[in-house]
C-alpha positions as CSV (number, residue, x, y, z in Angstrom):
1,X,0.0,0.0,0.0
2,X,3.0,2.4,0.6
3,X,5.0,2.0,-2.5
4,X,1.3,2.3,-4.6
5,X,1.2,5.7,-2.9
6,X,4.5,6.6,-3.0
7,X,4.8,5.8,-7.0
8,X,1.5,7.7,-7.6
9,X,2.8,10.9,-5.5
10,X,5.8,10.0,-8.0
11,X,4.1,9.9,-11.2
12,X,1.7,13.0,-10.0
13,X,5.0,15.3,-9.3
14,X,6.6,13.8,-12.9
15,X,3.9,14.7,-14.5
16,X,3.7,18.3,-13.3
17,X,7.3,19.0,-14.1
18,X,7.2,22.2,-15.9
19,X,4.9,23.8,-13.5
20,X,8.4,25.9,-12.1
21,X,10.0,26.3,-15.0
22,X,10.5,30.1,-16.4
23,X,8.1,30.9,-18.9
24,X,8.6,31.3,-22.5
25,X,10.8,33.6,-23.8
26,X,8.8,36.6,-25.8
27,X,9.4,36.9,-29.6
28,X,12.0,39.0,-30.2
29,X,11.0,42.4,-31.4
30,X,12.8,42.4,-34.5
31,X,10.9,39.1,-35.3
32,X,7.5,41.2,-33.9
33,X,4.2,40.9,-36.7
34,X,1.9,44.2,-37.0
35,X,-1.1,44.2,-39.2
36,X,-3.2,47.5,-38.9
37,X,-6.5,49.0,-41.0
38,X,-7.1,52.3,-39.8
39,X,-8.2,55.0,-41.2
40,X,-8.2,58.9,-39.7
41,X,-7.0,57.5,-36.6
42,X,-5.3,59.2,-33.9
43,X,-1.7,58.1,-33.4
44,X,-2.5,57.3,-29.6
45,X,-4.7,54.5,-30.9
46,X,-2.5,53.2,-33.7
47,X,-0.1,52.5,-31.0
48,X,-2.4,51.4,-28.7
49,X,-3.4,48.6,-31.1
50,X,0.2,47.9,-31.8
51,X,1.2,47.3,-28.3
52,X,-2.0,45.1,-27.8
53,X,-0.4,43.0,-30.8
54,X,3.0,42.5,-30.2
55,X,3.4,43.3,-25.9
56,X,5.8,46.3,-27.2
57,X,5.9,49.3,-25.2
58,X,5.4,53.0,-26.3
59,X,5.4,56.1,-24.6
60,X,4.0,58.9,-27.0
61,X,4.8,63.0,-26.3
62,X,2.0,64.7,-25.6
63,X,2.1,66.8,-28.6
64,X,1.6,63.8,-30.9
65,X,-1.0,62.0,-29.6
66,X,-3.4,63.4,-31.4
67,X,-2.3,63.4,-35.1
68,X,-4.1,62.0,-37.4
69,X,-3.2,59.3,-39.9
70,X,-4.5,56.7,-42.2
71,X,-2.3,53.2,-42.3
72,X,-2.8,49.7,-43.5
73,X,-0.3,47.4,-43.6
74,X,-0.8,43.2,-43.3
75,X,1.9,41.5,-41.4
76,X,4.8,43.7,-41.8
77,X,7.8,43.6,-39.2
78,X,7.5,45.8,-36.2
79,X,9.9,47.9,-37.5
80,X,9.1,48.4,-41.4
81,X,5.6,49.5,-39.8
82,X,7.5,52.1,-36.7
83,X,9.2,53.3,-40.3
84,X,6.2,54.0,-42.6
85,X,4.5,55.4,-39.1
86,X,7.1,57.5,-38.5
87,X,7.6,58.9,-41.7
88,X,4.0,59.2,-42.6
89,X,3.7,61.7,-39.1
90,X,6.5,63.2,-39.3
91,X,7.8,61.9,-35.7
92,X,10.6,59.9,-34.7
93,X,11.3,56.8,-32.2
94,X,14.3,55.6,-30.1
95,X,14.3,52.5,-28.5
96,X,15.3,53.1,-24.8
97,X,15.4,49.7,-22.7
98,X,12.6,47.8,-23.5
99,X,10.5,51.1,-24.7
100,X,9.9,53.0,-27.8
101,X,9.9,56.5,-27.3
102,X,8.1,58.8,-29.7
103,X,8.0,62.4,-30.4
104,X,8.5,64.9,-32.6
């Protein structure tokens, strides 16, 4: 009776073996998808919907937040659509840490 209960506390803990392990490593941002239809929208939103996408942080300047623009791209690179953003408003971004930081 001991050794049934022993091997099934055994077989129980075996079979839970990844319950401490770390988690998954996120997708690296270079490797990051975005696919985005909007149109007119404000640039706090387009971001918004970004970061929901991919986990990637932004902090935007207050005197951006509210331009306007009209983008739609189908899974293109994090990075080809931070370009066509960018260039389409007029802004720029840094990458500081593990946050994109965009202004004017």
């Amino acid at each position: 009776m001991k050794k049934a209960v022993v091997l099934m506390l055994f077989g129980a803990v075996m079979g839970c073996g990844n319950v401490f392990a770390e988690p998954p490593s996120p997708v690296p941002v270079s490797e990051q998808k975005v696919s985005l239809e909007q149109s007119d929208e404000t640039l706090w939103t387009i971001f918004r919907d970004i970061s929901r996408q991919t986990g990637v942080n932004f902090v935007l300047s207050p005197d951006i937040q509210d331009v306007r623009i009209t983008v739609f791209v189908n899974d293109v690179s994090l990075e080809d659509a931070l370009d066509a953003i960018s260039n389409l408003a007029a802004i720029r971004y840094e990458l500081r840490g593990r946050v994109y930081y965009l202004s004017e």
